[in-house]
C-alpha positions in Angstrom: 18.5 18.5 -43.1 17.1 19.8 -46.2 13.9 22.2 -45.0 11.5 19.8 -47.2 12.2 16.9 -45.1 11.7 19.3 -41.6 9.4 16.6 -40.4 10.8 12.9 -40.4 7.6 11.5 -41.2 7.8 13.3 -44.8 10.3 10.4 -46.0 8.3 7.3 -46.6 11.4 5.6 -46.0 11.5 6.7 -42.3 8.3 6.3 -41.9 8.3 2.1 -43.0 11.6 1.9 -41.1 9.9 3.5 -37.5 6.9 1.2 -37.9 8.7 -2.1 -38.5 10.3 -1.4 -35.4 7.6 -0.2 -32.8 7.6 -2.6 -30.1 3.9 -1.8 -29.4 2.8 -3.2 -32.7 4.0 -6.9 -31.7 2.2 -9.4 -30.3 1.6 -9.2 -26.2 3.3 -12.0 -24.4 1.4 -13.7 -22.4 4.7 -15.1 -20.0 5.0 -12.8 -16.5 7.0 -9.7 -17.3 9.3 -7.6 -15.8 9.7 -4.0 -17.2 12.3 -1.0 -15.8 13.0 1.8 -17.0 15.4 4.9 -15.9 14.1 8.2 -16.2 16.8 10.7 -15.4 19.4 10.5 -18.3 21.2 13.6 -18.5 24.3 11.8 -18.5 23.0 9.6 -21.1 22.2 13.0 -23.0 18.0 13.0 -22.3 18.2 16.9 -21.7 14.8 18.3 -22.7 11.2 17.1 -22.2 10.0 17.6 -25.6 6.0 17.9 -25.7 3.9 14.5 -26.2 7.2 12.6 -25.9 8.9 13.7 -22.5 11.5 12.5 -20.7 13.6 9.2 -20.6 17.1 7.9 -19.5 19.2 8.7 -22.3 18.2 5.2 -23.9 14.9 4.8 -23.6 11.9 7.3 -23.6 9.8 6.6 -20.4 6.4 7.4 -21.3 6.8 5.0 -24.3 7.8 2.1 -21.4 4.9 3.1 -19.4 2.6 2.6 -22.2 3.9 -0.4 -23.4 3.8 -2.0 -19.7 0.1 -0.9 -19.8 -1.0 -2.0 -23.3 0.1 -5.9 -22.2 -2.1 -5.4 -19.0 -5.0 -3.9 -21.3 -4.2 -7.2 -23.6 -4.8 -9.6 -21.3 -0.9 -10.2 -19.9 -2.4 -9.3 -15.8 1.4 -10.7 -14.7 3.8 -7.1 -15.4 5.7 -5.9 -12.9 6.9 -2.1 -13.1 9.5 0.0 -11.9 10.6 3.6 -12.9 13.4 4.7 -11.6 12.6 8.7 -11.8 16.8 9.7 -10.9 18.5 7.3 -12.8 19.8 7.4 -16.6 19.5 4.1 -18.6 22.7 2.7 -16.7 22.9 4.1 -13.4 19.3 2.1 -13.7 20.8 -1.4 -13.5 22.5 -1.2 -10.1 19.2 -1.3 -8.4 17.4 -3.1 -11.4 19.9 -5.7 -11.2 19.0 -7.1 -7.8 15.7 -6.6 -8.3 15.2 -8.8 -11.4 17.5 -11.4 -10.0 15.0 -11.8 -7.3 12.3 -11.4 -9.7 13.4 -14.2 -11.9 14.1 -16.5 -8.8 10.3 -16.6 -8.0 9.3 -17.3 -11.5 11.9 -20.1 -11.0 10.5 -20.9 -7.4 6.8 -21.2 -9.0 5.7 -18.0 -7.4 3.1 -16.0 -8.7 4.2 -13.2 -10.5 3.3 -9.8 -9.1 1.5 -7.1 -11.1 1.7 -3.4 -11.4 -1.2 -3.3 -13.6 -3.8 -0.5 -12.8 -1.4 1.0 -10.6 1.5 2.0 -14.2 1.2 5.7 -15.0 -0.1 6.6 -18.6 2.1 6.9 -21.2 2.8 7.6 -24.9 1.3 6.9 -28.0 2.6 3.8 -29.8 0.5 3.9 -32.7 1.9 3.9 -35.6 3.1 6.7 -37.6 1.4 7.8 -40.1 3.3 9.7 -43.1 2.3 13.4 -43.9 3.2 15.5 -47.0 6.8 17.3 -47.9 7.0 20.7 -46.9 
């Protein structure tokens, strides 16, 4: 990387790209939802816990999860279930997700209320948006 573009959010470009896709800038369903997340991904390379971001499984970053989960409770969505799964990378997730949502799915199905996690979800990241800073 050239030393003028040391932080990302320099390039405008990167910045526009990051936003469009920031999950926590759509709407809030309002359907029962399920989230999961791993949170052990060495394997998945998740080595470090970098500061204000922390850890994740290789895929996914699990504080961002966290606070996504809890910004559709704060919303109004009182119907999300959540599950970290603190040893596992993003794969190694699924083989206990798996079940899980299966089950999950079949009392949606079954006309069961949905369970919630809400007050109970650990805080999480920021997912404001970016906001773009000078070049170096």
């Amino acid at each position: 990387m050239k030393p003028e573009y040391a932080d990302p959010n320099s390039v405008p470009e990167f910045v526009d790209a990051v936003n469009r896709i920031n999950i926590g800038q759509a709407a809030t369903p309002t359907a029962p939802g399920y989230l999961a997340q791993g949170n052990g991904g060495v394997l998945e390379g998740t080595f470090a816990n970098p500061p204000g971001i922390g850890t994740g499984d290789g895929v996914m970053v699990a504080g961002d999860v966290r606070a996504l989960a809890r910004q559709y409770c704060a919303e109004g969505n009182k119907s999300i279930k959540y599950t970290q799964y603190d040893l596992l990378s993003h794969v190694g997730a699924a083989v206990p997700w798996v079940p899980t949502a299966i089950g999950w799915l079949g009392d949606r199905f079954a006309g069961k209320a949905a369970p919630s996690d809400c007050g109970r979800i650990p805080a999480g990241n920021s997912l404001a948006p970016e906001k773009p800073v000078p070049a170096a």
